[in-house]
C-alpha positions in Angstrom: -10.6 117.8 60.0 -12.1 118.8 63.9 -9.6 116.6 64.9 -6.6 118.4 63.4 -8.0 121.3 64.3 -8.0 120.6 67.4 -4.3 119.4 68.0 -3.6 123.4 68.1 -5.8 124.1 71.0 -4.2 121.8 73.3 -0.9 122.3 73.0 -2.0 126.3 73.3 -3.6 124.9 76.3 -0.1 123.3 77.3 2.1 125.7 77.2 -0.4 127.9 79.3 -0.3 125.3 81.6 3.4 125.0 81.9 4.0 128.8 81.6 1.7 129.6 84.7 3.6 126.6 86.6 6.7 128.2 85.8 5.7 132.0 86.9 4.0 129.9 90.1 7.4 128.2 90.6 9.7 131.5 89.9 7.6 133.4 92.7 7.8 130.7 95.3 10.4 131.5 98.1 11.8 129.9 100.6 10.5 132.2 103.4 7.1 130.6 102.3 7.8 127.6 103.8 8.6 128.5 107.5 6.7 131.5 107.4 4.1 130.1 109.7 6.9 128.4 112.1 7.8 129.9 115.6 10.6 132.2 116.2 14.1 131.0 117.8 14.9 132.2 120.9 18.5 133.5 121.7 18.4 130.5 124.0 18.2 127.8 122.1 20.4 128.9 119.1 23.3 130.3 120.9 25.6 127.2 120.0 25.3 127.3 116.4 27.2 130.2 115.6 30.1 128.6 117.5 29.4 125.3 116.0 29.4 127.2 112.7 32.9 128.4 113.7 34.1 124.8 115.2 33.2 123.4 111.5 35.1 126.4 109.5 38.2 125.1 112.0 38.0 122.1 109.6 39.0 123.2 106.9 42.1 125.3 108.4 45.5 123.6 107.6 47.1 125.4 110.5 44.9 126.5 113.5 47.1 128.9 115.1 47.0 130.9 112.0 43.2 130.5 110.5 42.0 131.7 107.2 38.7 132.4 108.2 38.6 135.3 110.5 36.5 134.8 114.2 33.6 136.5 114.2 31.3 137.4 117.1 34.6 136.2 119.5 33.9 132.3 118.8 37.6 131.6 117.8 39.2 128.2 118.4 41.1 127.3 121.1 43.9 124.7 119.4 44.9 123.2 122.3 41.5 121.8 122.9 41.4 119.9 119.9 42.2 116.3 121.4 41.6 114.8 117.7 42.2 115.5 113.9 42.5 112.7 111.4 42.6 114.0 107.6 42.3 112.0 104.5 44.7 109.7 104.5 43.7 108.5 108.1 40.1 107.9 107.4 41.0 106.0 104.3 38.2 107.9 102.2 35.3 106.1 104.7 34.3 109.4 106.0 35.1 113.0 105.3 38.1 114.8 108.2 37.0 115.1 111.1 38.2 116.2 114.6 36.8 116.3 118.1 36.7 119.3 120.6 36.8 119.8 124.4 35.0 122.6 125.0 35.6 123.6 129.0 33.7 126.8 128.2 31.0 125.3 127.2 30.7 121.4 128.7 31.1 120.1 125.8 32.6 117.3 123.7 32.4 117.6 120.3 32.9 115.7 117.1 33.0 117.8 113.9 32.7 116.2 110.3 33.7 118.8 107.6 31.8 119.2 104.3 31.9 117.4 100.6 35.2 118.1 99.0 35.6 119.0 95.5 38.5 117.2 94.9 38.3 114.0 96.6 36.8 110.8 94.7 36.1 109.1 97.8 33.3 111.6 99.5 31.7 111.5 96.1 31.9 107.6 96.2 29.9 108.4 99.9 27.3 110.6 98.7 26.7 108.7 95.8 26.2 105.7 97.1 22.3 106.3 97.8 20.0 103.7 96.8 16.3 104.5 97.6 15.0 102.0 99.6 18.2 99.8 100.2 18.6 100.5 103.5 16.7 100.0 106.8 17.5 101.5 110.2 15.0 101.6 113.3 11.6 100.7 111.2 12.8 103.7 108.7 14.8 104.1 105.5 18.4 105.9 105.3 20.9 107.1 103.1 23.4 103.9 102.4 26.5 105.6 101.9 26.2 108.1 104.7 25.0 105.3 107.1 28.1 103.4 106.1 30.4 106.0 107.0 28.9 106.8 110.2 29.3 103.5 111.4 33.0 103.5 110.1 33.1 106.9 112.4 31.6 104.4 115.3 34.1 101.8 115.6 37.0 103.9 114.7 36.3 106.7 117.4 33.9 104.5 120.2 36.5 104.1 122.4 38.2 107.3 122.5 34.8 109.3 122.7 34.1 106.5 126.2 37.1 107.5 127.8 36.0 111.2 127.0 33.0 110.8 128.1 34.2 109.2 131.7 36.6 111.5 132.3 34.5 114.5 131.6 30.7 112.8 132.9 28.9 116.1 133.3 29.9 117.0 129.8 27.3 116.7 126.7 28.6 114.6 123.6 27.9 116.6 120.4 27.9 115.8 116.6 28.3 118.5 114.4 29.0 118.3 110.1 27.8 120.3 107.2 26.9 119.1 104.1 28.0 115.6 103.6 29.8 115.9 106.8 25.9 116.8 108.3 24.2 113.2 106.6 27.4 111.6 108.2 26.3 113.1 111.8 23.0 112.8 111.6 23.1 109.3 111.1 25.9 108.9 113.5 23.6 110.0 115.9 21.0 107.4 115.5 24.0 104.9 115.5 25.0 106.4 119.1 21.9 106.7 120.8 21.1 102.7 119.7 24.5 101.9 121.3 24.8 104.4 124.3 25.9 101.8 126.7 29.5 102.0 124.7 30.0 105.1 124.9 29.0 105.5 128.4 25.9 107.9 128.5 23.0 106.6 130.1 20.8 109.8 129.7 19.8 110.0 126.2 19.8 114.0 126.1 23.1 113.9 127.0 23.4 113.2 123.2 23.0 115.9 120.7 23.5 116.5 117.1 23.3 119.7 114.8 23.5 118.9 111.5 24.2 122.7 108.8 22.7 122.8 105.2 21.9 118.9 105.4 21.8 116.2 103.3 18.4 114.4 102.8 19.4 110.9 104.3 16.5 109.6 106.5 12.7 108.8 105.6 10.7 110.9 107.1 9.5 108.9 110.2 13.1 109.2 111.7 13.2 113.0 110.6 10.4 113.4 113.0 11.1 110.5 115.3 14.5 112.0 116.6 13.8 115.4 116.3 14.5 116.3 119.9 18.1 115.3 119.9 18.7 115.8 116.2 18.9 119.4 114.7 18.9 120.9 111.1 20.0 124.7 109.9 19.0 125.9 106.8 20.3 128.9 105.1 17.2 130.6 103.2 17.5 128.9 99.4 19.8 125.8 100.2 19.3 123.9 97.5 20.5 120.4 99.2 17.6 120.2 102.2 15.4 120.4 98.8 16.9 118.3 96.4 14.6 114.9 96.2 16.7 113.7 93.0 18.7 110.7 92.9 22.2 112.0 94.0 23.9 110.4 91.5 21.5 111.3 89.6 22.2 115.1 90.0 25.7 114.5 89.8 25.8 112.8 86.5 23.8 115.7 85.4 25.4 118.8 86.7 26.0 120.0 82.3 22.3 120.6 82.4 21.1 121.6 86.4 19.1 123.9 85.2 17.0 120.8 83.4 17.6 118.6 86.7 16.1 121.2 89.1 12.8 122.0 86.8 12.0 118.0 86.3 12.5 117.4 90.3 9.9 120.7 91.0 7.6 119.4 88.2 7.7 115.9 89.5 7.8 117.0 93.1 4.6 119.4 92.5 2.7 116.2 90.6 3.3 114.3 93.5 2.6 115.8 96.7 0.0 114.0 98.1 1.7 110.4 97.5 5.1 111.3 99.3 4.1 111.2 102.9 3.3 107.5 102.5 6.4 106.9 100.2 9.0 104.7 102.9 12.2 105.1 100.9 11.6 109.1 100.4 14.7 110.9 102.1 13.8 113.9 104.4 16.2 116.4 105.9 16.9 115.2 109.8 15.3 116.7 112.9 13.9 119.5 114.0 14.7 122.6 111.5 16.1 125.9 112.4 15.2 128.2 108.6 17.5 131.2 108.6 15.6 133.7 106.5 17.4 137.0 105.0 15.3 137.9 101.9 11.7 138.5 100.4 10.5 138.6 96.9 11.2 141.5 95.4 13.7 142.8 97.4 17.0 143.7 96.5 20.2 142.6 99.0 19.7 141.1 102.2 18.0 142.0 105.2 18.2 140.9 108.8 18.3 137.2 109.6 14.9 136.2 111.4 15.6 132.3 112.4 11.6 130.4 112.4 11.8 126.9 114.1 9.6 124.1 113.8 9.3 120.4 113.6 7.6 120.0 110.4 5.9 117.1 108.6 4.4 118.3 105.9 6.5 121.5 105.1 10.0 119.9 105.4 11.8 121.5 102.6 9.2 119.6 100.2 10.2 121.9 96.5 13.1 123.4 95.2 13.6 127.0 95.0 14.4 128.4 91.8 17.3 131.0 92.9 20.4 132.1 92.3 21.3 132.2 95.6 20.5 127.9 95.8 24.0 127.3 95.9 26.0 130.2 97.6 23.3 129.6 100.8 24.8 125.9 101.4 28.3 127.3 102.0 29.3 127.2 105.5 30.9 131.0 105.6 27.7 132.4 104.8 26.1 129.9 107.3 28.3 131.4 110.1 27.6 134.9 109.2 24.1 135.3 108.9 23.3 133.2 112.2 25.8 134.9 114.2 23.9 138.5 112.9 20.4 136.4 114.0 21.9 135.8 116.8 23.1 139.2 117.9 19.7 140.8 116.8 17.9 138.1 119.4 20.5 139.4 122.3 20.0 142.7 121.5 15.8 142.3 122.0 16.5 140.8 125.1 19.0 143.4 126.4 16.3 146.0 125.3 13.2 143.6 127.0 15.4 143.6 130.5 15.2 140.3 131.0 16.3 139.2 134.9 18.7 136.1 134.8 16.1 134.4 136.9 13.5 134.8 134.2 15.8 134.3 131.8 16.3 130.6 133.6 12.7 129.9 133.7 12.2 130.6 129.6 14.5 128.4 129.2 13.1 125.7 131.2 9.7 126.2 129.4 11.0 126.5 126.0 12.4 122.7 126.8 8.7 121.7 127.7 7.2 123.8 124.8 9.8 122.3 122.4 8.9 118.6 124.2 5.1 119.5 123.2 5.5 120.1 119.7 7.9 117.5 119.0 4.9 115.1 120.9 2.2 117.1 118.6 4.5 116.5 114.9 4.1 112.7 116.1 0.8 112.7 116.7 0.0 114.1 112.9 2.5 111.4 111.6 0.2 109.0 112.7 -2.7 111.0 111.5 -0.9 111.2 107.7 -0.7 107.1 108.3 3.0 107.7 107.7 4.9 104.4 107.9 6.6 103.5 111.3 6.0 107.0 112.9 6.5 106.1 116.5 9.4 103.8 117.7 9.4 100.5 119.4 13.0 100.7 120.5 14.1 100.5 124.5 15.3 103.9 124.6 11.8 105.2 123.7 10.8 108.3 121.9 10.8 111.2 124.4 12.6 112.1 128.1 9.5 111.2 130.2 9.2 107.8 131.7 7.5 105.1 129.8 4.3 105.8 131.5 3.6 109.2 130.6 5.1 108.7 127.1 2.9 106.0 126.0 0.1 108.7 127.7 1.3 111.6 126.1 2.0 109.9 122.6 -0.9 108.0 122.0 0.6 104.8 122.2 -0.7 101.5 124.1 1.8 99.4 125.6 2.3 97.1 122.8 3.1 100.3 120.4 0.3 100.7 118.8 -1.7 104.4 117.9 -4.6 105.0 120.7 -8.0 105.0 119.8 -8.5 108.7 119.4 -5.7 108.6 116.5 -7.0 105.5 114.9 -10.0 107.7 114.5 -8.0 110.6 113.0 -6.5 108.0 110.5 -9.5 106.2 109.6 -11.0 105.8 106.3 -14.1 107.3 104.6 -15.6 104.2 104.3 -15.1 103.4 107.8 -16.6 106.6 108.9 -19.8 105.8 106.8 -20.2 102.7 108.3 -19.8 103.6 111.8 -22.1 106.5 111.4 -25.2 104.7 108.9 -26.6 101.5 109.2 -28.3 99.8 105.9 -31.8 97.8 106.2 -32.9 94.8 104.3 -34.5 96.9 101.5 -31.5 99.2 101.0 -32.1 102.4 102.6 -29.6 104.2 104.5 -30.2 104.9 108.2 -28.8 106.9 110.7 -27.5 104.9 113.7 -28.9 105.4 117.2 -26.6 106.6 120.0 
C-alpha cells in the first residue's frame, strides 16, 4: 500500500522538477552567455558590416540593380566582381559563390551565400554530418561541409594564386553565412594546410569571417584557429546553438518545438562530459555576440558587440525565443552590426581620438587579441580537451617557434609544459604527491 502511495509523490516531485527547468530555461537569454566577454572595438569589426553587404550581393540576380538597399554606404562595386558561378556551375558541390577585388580595401575576397530553401543539393551538404566520421588536423569536422570546401579548393586554387600574385600586398578573405559560413570556415583550414598553392607565405595574410555559423568543427579547432577564423552571432541564433544531429532537425522540423526542448534537456544533463566529447561540433573561431535585447524588455535596443574566444561558453544551450530564427537571417545581420558599428565611431568621435593613437590601439588590440587567444589554449589543456594545441608546420600563433612553444606551454616535441600538466592533473595524483603512506597505514605529510 506505501508503495502505491508513494508513486504519487514522485511524479509530483517530477513535474516540479521539469516545471522549474522549464521557467529556468524560458528565462535564460542569450546576452547571458557573452555578458562577461570584452567589448569590440570599432577597429576590429569595421569589415563586417561590408562583409555583411558583400554576402547580401549574393543573392542579387542583377547587381546593377540590387534588391537590398546599401546601407551605411557599403554598396558593391559590379565591376570588381572577377567571379560568379551559380548553381548549375558548382554542380550542387557547394552553395554560389563569387569572389571580390576590393581596391578600397586590399582585399580579395571569396563569398559563399547561405542554405537555400529550394535546392536539394545544399540540403544533401548540410546533411551529410556524421559525428565522428571525419578527421582533420588531430580534430573532428563536419563531413559534408568539409567535402565542399575542398570541391571550392581545387575548382578555385588556381584562379585565387594568380590573384594573389598579381595583387601580393592584398589579404585573401573567406566569407559565407549559414551553410555558406561551415563551407568557409572549413575552407579556411583547407588553405592555410596548403598555402604554398595559393601563394601566401604569411599565414595572417589568410582570414575568414564566418556569419550565423554552422557548428562544423570539434572544439579543439574552434579554439585552435581562432586567430584567423572569425564567427558573428546575432543575439538568439538558433544554428551556433543547435547540438542536434542535422538531419536529425531536419527530419523533424513538424515538431521543432519537441526537437529544441530534448536538445536543452539533453544539453543541460550533459555539461560536464562535452568538453572531452571529440566528435562534438562547436561553432568556429573567435566569436563576435551581437546583443540587442534583455529580458523583459519589449523591442530592441542598441547593438553592444562582446568578443571573446571562449571554451566553455561557446554557444553551449539553446535559447528558447521567438526571435531563434529571424536572428540567423543575413538582412538583420547587416543591420544591427552596421548600427553597432556606427554607435562605436560615434564614441570615438566623441573620445577625440588622434589618428596616431588611434594606430597604436590597434596595434595593441592585435597583441591583446594574440594574448587571449594564447590564454583560451592554455585552459584547453587545463579542461584535458583532446588535441588542443597543434603539431602542424605552420604552428599555432604569428610568433616564431621559439617564443610559441614559450608562450604556449608546449615543449618541443608538442607536448603541455609542466606547469599545465599540473593544472590537468588528477586528484589522486595530487594526494600522492602531497602524502606519503608508512608501513602501518598512516598518512603523512611529505617533507619539502
Amino acid at each position: 500500500m506505501s508503495i502505491f502511495c508513494g508513486v504519487p509523490i514522485i511524479e509530483s516531485v517530477y513535474c516540479l522538477a521539469c516545471a522549474r527547468w522549464v521557467w529556468l530555461k524560458c528565462l535564460y537569454t542569450a546576452g547571458r552567455e557573452s555578458e562577461n566577454w570584452g567589448l569590440a572595438t570599432a577597429e576590429e569589426f569595421e569589415p563586417i558590416p561590408r562583409y555583411c553587404r558583400l554576402i547580401l550581393s549574393v543573392y542579387e540576380d542583377d547587381l546593377c540593380n540590387p534588391m537590398f538597399a546599401p546601407i551605411g554606404g557599403y554598396g558593391i562595386d559590379p565591376g570588381w566582381v572577377v567571379l560568379r558561378k551559380d548553381y548549375e556551375e558548382t554542380l550542387g558541390r557547394v552553395p554560389p559563390y563569387i569572389v571580390y577585388l576590393d581596391h578600397d580595401n586590399y582585399d580579395i575576397v571569396l563569398v559563399v551565400r547561405g542554405l537555400n530553401m529550394a535546392k536539394e543539393s545544399d540540403y544533401l551538404v548540410m546533411l551529410d554530418n556524421k559525428l565522428g566520421q571525419t578527421k582533420f588536423d588531430g580534430g573532428y569536422v563536419h563531413n559534408g561541409l568539409l567535402k565542399a570546401a575542398e570541391w571550392l579548393f581545387d575548382a578555385e586554387c588556381e584562379f585565387l594564386r594568380e590573384l594573389v600574385l598579381k595583387n601580393p600586398e592584398y589579404t585573401l578573405t573567406f566569407v559565407g553565412h549559414s551553410l555558406g559560413s561551415g563551407v568557409v570556415a572549413l575552407l579556411t583550414l583547407v588553405a592555410l594546410q596548403n598555402r604554398s598553392k595559393l601563394g601566401i607565405v604569411d599565414r595572417r595574410k589568410i582570414r575568414c569571417y564566418a556569419t550565423a555559423p554552422a557548428r562544423c568543427m570539434s572544439l579543439n579547432l574552434a579554439v585552435r584557429y581562432a586567430d584567423v577564423i572569425n564567427s558573428v552571432v546575432l543575439q538568439d541564433d538558433f544554428l551556433p546553438r543547435t547540438t542536434t544531429s542535422l538531419s536529425d532537425l531536419f527530419k523533424s522540423l513538424f515538431c521543432l518545438p519537441c526537437v529544441l526542448c530534448v536538445t536543452c534537456l539533453k544539453d543541460t544533463c550533459t555539461l560536464e562530459r562535452m568538453f572531452t566529447d571529440p566528435t562534438r561540433l562547436y561553432a568556429p573561431g573567435r566569436l563576435y555576440h551581437i546583443v540587442e535585447r534583455k529580458p523583459f524588455r519589449l523591442g530592441r535596443l542598441p547593438p553592444v558587440v562582446r568578443t571573446a574566444v571562449p571554451v566553455d561558453g561557446r554557444f553551449e544551450q539553446v535559447v528558447l525565443s521567438c526571435h531563434a530564427t529571424t536572428d540567423h537571417a543575413i538582412v538583420w545581420i547587416e543591420r544591427e552590426s552596421q548600427k553597432a558599428f556606427n554607435i562605436m565611431m560615434e564614441r570615438d568621435r566623441m573620445m577625440d581620438v588622434p589618428p596616431k593613437q588611434r594606430m597604436e590601439r590597434k596595434e595593441s588590440l592585435v597583441s591583446a587579441q594574440s594574448q587571449e587567444h594564447e590564454a583560451a589554449l592554455r585552459k584547453a589543456v587545463a579542461l584535458e580537451i583532446p588535441h588542443a594545441f597543434s603539431t602542424s608546420p605552420y604552428g599555432t600563433f604569428t610568433l616564431s617557434e621559439k617564443e610559441e612553444a614559450g608562450n604556449s606551454g608546449i615543449s618541443s616535441a608538442g607536448s603541455p609544459s609542466e606547469p599545465l600538466k599540473k593544472r590537468s592533473e588528477s586528484w589522486h595524483d595530487f594526494v600522492e604527491r602531497l602524502f606519503d603512506v608508512d608501513e602501518s597505514g598512516n598518512i603523512m605529510v611529505k617533507k619539502s
